[in-house]
ModelCIF file with pLDDT and N, C-alpha, C, O atoms, coordinates in Angstrom:
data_MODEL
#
_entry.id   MODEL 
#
_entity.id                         1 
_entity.type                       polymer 
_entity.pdbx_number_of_molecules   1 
#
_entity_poly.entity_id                      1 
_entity_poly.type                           'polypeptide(L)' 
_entity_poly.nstd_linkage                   no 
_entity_poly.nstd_monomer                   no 
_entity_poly.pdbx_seq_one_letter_code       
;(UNK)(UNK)(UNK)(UNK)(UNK)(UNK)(UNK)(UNK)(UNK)(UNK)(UNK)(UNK)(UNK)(UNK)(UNK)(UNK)
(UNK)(UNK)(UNK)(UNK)(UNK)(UNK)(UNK)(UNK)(UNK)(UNK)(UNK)(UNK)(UNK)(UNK)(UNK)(UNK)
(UNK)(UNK)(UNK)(UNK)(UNK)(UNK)(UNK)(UNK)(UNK)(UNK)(UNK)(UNK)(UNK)(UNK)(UNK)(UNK)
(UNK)(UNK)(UNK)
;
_entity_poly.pdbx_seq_one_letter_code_can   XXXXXXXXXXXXXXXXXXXXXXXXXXXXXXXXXXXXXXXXXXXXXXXXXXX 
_entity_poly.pdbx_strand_id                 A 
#
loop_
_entity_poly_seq.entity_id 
_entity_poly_seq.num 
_entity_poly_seq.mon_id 
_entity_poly_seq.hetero 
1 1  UNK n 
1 2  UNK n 
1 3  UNK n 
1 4  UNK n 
1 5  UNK n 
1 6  UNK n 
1 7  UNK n 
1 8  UNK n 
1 9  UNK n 
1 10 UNK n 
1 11 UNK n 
1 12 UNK n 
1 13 UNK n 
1 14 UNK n 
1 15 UNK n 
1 16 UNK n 
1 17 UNK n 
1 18 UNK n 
1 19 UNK n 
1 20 UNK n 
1 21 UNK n 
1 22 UNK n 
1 23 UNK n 
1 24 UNK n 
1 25 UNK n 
1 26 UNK n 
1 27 UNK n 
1 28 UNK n 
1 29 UNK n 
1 30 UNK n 
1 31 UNK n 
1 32 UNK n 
1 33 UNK n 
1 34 UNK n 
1 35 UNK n 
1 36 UNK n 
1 37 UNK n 
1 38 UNK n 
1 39 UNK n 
1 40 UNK n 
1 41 UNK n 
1 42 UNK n 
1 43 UNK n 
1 44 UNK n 
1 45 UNK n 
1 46 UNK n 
1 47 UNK n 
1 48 UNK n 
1 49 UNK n 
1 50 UNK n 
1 51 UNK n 
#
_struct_asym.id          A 
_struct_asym.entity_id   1 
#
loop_
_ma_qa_metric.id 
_ma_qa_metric.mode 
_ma_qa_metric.name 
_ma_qa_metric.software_group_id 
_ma_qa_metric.type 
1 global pLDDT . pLDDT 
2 local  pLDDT . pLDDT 
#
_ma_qa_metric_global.metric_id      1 
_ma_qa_metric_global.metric_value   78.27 
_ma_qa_metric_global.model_id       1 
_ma_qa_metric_global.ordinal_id     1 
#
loop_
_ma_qa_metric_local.label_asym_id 
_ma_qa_metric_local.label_comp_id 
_ma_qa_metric_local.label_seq_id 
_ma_qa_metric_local.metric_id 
_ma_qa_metric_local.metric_value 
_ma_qa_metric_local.model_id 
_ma_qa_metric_local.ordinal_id 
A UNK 1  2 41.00 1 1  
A UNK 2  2 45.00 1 2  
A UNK 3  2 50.00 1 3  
A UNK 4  2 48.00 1 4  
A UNK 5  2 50.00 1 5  
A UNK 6  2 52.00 1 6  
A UNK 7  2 58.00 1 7  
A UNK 8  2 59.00 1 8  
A UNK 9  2 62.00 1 9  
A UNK 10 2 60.00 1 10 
A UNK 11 2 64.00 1 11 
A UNK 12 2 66.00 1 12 
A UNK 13 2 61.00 1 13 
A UNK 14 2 67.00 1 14 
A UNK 15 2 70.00 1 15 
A UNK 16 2 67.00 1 16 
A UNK 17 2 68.00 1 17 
A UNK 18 2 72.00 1 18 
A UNK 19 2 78.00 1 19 
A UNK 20 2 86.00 1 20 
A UNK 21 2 88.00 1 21 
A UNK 22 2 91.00 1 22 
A UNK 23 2 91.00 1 23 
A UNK 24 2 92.00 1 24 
A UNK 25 2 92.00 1 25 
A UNK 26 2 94.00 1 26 
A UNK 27 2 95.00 1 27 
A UNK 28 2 95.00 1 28 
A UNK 29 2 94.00 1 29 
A UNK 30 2 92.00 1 30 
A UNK 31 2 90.00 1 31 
A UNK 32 2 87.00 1 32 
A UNK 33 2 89.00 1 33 
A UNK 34 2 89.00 1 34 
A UNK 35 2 88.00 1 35 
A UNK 36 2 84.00 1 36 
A UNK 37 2 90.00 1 37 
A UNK 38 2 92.00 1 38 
A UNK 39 2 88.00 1 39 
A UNK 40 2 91.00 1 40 
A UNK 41 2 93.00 1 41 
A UNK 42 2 92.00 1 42 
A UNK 43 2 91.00 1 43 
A UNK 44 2 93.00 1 44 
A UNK 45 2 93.00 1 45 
A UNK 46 2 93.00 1 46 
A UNK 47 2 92.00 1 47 
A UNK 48 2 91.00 1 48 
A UNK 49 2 88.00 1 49 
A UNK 50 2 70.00 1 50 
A UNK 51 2 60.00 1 51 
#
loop_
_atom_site.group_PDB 
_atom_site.id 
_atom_site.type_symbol 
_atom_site.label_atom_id 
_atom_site.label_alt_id 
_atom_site.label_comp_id 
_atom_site.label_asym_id 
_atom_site.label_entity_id 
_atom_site.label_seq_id 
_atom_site.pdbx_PDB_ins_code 
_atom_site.Cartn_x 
_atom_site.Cartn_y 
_atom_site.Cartn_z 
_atom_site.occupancy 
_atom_site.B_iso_or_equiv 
_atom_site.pdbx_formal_charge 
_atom_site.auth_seq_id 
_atom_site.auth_comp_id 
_atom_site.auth_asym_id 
_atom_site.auth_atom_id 
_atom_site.pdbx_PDB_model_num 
ATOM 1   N N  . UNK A 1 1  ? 0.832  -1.188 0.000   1.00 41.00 ? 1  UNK A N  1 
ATOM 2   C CA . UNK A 1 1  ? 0.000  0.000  0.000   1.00 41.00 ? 1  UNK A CA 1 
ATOM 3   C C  . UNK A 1 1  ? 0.874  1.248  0.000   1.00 41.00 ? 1  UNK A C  1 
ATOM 4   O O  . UNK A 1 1  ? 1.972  1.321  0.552   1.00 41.00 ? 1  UNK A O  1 
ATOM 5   N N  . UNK A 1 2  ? 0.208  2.323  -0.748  1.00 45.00 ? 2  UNK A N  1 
ATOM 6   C CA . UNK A 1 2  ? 0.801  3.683  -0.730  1.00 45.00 ? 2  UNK A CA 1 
ATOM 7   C C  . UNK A 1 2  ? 0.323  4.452  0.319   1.00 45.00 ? 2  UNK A C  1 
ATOM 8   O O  . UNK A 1 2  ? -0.688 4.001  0.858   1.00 45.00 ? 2  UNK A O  1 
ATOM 9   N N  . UNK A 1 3  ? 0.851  5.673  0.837   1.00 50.00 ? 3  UNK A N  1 
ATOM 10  C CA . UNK A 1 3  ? 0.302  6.501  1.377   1.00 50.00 ? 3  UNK A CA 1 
ATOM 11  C C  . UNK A 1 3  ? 0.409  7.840  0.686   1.00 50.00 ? 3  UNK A C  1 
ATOM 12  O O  . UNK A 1 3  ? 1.525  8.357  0.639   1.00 50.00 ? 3  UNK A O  1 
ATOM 13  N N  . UNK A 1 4  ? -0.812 8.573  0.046   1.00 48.00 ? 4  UNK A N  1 
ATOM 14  C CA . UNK A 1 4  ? -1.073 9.464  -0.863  1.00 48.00 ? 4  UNK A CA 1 
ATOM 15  C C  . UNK A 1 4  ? -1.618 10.507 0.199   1.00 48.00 ? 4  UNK A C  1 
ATOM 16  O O  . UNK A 1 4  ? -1.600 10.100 1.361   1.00 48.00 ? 4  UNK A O  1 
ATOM 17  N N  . UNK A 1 5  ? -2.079 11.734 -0.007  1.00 50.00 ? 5  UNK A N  1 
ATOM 18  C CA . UNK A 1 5  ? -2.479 12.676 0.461   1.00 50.00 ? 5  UNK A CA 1 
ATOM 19  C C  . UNK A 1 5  ? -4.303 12.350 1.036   1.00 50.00 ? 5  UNK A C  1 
ATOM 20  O O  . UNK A 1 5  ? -4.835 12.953 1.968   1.00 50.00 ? 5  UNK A O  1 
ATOM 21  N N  . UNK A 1 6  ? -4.866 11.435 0.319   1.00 52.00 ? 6  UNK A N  1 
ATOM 22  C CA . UNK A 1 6  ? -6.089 10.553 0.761   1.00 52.00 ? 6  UNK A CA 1 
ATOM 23  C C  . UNK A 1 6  ? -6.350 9.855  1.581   1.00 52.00 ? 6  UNK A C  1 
ATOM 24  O O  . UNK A 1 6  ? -7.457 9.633  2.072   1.00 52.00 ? 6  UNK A O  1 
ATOM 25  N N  . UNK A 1 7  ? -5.084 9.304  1.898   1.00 58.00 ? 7  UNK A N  1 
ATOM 26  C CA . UNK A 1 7  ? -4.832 8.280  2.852   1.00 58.00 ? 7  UNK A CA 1 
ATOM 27  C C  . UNK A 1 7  ? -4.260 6.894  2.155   1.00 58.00 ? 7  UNK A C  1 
ATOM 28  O O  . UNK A 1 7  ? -3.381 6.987  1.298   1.00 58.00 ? 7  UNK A O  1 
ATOM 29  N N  . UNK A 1 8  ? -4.700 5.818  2.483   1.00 59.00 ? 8  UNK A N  1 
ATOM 30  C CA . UNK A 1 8  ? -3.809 4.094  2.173   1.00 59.00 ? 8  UNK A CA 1 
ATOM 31  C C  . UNK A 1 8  ? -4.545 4.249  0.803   1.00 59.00 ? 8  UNK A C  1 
ATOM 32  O O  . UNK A 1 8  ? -5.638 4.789  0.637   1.00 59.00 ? 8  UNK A O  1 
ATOM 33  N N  . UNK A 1 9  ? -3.660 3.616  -0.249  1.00 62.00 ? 9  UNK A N  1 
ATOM 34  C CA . UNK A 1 9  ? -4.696 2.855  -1.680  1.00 62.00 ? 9  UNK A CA 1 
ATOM 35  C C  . UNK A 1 9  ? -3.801 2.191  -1.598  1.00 62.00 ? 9  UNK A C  1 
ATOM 36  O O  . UNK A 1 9  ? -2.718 2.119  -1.017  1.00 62.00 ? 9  UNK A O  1 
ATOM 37  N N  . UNK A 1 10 ? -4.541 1.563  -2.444  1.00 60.00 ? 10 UNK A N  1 
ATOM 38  C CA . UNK A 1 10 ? -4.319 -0.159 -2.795  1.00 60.00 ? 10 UNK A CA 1 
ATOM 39  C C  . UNK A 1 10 ? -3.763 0.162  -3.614  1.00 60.00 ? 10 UNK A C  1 
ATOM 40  O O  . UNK A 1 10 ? -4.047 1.208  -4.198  1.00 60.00 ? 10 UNK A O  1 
ATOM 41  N N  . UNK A 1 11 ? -2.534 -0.787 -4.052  1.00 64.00 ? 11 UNK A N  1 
ATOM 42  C CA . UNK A 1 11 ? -1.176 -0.497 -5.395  1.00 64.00 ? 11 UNK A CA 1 
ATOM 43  C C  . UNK A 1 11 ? -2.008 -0.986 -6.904  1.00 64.00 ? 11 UNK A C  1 
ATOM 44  O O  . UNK A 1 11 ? -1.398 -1.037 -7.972  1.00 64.00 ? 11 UNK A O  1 
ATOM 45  N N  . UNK A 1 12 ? -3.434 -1.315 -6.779  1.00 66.00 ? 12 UNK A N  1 
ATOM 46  C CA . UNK A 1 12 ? -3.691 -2.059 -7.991  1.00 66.00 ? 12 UNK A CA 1 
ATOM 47  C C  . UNK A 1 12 ? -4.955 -0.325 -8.118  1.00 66.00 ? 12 UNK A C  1 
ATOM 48  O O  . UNK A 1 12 ? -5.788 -0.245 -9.021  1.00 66.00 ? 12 UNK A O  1 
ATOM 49  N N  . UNK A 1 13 ? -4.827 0.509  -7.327  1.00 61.00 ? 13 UNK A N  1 
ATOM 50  C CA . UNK A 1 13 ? -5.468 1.682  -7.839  1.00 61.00 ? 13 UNK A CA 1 
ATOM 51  C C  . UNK A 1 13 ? -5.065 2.516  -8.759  1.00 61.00 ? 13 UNK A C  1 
ATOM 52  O O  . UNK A 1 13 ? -4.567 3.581  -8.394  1.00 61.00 ? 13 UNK A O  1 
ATOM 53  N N  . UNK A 1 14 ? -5.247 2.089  -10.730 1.00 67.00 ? 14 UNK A N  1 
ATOM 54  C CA . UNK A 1 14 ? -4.766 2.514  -11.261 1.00 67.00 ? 14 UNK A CA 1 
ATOM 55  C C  . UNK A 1 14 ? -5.270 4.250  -11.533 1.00 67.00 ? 14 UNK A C  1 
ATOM 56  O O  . UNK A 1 14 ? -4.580 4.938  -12.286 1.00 67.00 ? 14 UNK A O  1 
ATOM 57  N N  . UNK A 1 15 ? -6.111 4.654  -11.072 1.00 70.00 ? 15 UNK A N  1 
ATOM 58  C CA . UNK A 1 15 ? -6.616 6.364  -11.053 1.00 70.00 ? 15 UNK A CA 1 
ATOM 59  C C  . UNK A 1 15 ? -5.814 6.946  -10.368 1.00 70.00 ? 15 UNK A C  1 
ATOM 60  O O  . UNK A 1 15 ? -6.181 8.121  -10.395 1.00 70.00 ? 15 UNK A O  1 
ATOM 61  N N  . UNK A 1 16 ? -4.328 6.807  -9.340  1.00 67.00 ? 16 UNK A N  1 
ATOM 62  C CA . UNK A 1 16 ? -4.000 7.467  -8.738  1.00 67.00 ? 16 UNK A CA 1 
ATOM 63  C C  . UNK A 1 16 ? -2.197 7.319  -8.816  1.00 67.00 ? 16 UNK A C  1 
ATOM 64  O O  . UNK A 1 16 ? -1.700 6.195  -8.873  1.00 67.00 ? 16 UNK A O  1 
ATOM 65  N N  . UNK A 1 17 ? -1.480 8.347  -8.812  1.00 68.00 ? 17 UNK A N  1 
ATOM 66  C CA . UNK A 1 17 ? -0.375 8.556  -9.172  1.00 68.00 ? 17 UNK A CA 1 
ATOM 67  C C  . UNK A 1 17 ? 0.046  9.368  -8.296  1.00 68.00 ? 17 UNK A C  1 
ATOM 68  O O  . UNK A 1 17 ? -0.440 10.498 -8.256  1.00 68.00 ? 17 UNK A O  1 
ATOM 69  N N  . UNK A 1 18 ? 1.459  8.815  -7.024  1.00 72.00 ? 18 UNK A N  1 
ATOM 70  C CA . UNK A 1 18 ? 2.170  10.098 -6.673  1.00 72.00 ? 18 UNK A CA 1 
ATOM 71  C C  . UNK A 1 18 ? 3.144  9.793  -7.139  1.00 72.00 ? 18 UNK A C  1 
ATOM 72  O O  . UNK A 1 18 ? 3.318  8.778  -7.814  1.00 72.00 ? 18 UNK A O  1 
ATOM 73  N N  . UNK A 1 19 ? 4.282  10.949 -6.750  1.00 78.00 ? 19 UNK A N  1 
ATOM 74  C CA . UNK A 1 19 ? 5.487  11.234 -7.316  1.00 78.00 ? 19 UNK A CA 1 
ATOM 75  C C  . UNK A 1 19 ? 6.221  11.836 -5.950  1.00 78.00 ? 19 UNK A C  1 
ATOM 76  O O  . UNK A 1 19 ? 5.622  12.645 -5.242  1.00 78.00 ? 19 UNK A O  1 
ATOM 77  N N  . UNK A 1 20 ? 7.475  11.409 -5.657  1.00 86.00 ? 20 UNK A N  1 
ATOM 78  C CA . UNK A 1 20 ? 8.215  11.530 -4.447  1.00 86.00 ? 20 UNK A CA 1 
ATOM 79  C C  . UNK A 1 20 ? 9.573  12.372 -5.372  1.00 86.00 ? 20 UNK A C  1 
ATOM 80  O O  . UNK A 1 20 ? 10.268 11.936 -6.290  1.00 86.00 ? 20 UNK A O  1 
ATOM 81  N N  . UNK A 1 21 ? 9.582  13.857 -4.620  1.00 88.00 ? 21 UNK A N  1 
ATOM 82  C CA . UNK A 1 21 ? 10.758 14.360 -5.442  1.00 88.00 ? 21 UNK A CA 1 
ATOM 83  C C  . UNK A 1 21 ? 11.880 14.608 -3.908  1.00 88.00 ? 21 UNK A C  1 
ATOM 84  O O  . UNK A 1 21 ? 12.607 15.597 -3.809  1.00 88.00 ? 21 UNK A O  1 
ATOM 85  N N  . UNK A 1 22 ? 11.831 13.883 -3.202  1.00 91.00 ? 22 UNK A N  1 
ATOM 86  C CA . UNK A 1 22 ? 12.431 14.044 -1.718  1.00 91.00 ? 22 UNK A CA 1 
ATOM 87  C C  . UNK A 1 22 ? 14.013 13.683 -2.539  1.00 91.00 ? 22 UNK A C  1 
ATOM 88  O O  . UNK A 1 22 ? 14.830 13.785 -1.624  1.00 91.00 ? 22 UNK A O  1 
ATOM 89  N N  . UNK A 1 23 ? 14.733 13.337 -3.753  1.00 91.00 ? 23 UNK A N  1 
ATOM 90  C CA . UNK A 1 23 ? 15.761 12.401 -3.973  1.00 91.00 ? 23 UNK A CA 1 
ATOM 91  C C  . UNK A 1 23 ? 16.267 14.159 -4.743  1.00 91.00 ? 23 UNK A C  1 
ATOM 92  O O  . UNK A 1 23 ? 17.329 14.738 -4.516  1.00 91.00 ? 23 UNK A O  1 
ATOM 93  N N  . UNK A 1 24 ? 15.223 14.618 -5.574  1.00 92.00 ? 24 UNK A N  1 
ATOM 94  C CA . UNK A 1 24 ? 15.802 15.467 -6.409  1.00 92.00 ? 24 UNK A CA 1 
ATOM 95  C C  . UNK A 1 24 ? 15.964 16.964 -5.495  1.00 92.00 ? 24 UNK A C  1 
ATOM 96  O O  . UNK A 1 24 ? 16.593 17.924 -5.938  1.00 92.00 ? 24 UNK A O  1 
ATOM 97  N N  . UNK A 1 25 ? 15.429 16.959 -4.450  1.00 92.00 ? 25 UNK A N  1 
ATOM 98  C CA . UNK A 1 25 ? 15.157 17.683 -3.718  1.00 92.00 ? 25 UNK A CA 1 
ATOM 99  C C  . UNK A 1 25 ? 16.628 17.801 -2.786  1.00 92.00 ? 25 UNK A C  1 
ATOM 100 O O  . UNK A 1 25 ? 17.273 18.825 -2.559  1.00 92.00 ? 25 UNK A O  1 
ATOM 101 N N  . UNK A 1 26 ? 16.905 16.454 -2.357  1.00 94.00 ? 26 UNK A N  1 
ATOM 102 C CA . UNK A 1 26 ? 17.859 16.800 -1.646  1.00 94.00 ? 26 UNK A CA 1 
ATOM 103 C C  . UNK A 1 26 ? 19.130 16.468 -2.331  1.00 94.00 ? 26 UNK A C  1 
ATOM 104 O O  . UNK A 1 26 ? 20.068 16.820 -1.615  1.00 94.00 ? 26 UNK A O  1 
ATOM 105 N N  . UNK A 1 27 ? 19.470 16.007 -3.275  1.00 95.00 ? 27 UNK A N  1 
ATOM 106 C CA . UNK A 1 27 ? 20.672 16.160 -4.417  1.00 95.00 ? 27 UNK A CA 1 
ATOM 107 C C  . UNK A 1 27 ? 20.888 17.419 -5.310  1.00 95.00 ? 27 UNK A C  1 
ATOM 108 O O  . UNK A 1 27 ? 22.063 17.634 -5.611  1.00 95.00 ? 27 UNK A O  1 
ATOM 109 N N  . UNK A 1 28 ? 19.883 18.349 -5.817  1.00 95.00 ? 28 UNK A N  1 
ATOM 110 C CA . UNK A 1 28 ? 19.771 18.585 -6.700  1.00 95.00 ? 28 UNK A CA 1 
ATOM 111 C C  . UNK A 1 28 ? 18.981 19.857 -6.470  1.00 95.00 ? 28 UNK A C  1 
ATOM 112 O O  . UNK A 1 28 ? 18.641 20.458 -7.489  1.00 95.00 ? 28 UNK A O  1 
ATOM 113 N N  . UNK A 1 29 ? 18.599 20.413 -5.186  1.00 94.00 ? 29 UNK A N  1 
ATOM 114 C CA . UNK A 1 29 ? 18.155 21.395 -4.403  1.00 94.00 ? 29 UNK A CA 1 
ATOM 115 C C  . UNK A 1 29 ? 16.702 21.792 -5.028  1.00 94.00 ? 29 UNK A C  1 
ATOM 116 O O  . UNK A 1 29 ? 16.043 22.720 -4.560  1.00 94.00 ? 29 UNK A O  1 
ATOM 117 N N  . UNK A 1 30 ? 16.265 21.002 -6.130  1.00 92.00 ? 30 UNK A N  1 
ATOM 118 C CA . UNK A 1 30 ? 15.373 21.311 -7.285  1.00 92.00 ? 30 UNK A CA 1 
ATOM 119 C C  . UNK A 1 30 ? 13.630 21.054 -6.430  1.00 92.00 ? 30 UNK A C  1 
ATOM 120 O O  . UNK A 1 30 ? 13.260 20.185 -5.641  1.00 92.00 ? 30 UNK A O  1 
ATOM 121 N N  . UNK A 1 31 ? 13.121 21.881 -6.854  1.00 90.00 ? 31 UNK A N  1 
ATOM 122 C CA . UNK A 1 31 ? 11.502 22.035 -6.095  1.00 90.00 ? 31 UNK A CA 1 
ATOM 123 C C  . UNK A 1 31 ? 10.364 22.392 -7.134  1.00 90.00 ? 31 UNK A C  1 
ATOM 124 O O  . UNK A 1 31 ? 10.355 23.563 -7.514  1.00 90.00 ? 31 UNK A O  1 
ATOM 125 N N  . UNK A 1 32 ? 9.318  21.463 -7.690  1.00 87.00 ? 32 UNK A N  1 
ATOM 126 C CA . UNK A 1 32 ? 8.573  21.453 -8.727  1.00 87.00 ? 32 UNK A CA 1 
ATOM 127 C C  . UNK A 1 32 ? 7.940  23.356 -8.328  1.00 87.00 ? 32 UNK A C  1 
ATOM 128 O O  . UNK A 1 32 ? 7.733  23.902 -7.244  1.00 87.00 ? 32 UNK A O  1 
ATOM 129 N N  . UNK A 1 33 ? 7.826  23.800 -9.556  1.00 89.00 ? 33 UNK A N  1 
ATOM 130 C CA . UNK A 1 33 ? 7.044  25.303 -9.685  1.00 89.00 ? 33 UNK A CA 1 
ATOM 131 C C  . UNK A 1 33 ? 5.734  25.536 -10.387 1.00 89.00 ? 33 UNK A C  1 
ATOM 132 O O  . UNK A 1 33 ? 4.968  26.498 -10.440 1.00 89.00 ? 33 UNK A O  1 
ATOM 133 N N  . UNK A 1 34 ? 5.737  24.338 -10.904 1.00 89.00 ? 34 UNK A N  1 
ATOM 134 C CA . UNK A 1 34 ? 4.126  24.171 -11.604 1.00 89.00 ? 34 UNK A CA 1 
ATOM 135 C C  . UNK A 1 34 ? 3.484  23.234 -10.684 1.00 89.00 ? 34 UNK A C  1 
ATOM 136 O O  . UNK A 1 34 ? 4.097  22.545 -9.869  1.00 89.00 ? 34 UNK A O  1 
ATOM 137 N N  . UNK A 1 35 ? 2.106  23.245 -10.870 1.00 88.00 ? 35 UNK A N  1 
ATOM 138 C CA . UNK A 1 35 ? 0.964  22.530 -9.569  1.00 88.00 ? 35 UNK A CA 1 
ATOM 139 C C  . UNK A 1 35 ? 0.660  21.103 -10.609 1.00 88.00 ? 35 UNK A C  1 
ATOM 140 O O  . UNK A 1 35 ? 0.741  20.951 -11.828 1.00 88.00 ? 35 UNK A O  1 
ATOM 141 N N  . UNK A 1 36 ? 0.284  20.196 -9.498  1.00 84.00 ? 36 UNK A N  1 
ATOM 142 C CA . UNK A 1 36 ? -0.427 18.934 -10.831 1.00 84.00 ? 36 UNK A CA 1 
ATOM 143 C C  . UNK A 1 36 ? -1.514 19.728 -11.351 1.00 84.00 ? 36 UNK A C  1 
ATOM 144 O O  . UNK A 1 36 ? -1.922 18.961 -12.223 1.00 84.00 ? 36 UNK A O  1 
ATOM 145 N N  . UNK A 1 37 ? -2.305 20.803 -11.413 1.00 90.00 ? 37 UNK A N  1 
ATOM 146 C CA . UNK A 1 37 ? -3.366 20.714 -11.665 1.00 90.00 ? 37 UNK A CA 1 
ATOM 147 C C  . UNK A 1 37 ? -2.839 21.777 -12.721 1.00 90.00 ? 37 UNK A C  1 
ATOM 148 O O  . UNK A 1 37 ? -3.814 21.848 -13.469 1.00 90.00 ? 37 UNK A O  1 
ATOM 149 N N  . UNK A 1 38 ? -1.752 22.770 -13.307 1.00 92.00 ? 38 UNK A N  1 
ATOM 150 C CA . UNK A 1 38 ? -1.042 23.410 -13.678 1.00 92.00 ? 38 UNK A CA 1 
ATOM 151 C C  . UNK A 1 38 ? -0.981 22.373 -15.458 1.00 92.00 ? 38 UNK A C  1 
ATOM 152 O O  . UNK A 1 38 ? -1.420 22.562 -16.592 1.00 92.00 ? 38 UNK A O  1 
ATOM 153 N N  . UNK A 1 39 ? -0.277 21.440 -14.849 1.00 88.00 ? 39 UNK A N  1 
ATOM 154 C CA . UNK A 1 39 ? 0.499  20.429 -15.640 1.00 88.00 ? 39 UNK A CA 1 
ATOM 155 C C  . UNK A 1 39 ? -0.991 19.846 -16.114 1.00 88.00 ? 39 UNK A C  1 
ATOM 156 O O  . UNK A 1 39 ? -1.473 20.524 -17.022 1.00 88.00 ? 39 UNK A O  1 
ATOM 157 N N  . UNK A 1 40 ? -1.686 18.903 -15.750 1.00 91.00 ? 40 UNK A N  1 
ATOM 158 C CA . UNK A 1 40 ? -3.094 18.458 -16.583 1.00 91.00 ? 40 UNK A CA 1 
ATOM 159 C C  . UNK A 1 40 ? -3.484 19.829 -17.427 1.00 91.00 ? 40 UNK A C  1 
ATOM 160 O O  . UNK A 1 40 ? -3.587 19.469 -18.600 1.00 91.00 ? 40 UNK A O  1 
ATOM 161 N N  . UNK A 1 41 ? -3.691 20.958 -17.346 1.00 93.00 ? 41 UNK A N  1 
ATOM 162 C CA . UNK A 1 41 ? -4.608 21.770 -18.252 1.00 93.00 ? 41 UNK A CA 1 
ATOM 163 C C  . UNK A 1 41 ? -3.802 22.023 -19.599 1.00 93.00 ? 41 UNK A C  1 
ATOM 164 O O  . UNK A 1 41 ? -4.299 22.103 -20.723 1.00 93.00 ? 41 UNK A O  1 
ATOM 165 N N  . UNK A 1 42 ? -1.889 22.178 -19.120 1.00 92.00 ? 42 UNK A N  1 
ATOM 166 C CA . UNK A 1 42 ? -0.833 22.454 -20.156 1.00 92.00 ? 42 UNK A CA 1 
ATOM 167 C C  . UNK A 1 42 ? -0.862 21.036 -21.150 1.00 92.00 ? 42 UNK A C  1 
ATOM 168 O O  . UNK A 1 42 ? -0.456 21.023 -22.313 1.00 92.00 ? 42 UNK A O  1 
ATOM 169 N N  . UNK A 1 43 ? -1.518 19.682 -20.313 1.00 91.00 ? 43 UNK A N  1 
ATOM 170 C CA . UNK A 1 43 ? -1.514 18.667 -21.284 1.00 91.00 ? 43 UNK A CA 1 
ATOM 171 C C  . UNK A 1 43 ? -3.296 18.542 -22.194 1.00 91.00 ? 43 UNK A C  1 
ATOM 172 O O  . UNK A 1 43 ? -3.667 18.001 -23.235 1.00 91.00 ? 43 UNK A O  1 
ATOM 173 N N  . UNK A 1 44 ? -3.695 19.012 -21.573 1.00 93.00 ? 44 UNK A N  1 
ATOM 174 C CA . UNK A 1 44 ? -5.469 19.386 -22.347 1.00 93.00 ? 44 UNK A CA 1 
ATOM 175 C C  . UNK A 1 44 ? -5.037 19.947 -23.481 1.00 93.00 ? 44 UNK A C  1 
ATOM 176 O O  . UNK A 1 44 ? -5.180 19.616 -24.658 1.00 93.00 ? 44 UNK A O  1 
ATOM 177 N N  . UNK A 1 45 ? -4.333 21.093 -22.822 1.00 93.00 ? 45 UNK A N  1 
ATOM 178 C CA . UNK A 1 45 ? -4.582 22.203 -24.157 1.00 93.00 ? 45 UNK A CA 1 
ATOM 179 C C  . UNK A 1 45 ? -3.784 22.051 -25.104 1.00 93.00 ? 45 UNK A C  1 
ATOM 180 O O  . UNK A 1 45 ? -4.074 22.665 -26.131 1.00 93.00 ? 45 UNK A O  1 
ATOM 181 N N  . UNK A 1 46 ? -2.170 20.968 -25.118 1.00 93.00 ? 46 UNK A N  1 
ATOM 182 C CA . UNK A 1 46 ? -1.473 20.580 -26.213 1.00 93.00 ? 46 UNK A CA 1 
ATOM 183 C C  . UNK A 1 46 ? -2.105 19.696 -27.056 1.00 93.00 ? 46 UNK A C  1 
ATOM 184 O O  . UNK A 1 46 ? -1.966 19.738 -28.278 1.00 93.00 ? 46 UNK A O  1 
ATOM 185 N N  . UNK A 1 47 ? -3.062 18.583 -26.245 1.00 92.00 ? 47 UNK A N  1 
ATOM 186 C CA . UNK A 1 47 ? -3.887 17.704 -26.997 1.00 92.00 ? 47 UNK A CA 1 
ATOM 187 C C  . UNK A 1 47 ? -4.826 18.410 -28.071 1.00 92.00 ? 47 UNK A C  1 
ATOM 188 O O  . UNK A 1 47 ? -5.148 17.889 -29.139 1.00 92.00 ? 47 UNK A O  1 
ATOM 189 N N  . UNK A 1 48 ? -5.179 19.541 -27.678 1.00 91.00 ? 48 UNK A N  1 
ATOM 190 C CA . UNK A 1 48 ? -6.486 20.253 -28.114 1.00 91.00 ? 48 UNK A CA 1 
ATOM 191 C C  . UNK A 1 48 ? -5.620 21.398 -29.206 1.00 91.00 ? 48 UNK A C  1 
ATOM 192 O O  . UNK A 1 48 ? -6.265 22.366 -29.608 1.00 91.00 ? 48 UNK A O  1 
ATOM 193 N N  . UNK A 1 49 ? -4.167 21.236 -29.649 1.00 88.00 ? 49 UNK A N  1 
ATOM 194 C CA . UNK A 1 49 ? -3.782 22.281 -30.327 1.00 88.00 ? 49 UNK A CA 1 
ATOM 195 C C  . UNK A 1 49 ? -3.414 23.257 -30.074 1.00 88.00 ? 49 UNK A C  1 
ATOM 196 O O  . UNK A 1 49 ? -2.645 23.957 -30.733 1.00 88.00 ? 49 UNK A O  1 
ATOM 197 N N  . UNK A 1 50 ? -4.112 23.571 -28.637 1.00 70.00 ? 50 UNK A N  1 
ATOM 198 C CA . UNK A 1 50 ? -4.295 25.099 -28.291 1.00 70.00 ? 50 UNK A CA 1 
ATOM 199 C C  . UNK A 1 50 ? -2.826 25.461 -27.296 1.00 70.00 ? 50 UNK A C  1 
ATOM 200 O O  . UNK A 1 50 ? -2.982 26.255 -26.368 1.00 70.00 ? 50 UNK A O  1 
ATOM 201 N N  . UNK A 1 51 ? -1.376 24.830 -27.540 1.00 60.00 ? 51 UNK A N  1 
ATOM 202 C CA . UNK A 1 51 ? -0.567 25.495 -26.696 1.00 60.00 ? 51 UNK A CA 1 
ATOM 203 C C  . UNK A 1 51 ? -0.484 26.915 -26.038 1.00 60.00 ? 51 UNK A C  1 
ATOM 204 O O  . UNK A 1 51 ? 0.444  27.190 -25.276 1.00 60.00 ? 51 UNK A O  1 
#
């Protein structure tokens, strides 16, 4: 089991995706600046043409 911001899911919950940047974070001092919800609309709107 994961622990997500929801709480426990089950590893066979394919609707849900985290991402642990704790490695790039502390090697690499690097800290995401776009939001997930940032990143889904920038991938809508490439699908849709509309960069």
């Amino acid at each position: 089991m994961e622990r997500g911001a929801a709480g426990l899911r089950p590893a066979g919950d394919d609707d849900w995706m985290g991402v642990d940047v704790s490695a790039a974070r502390g090697v690499l001092g690097w800290e995401p600046v776009r939001t997930p919800r940032d990143m889904v609309g920038d991938l809508w709107r490439a699908a849709a043409g509309r960069e």
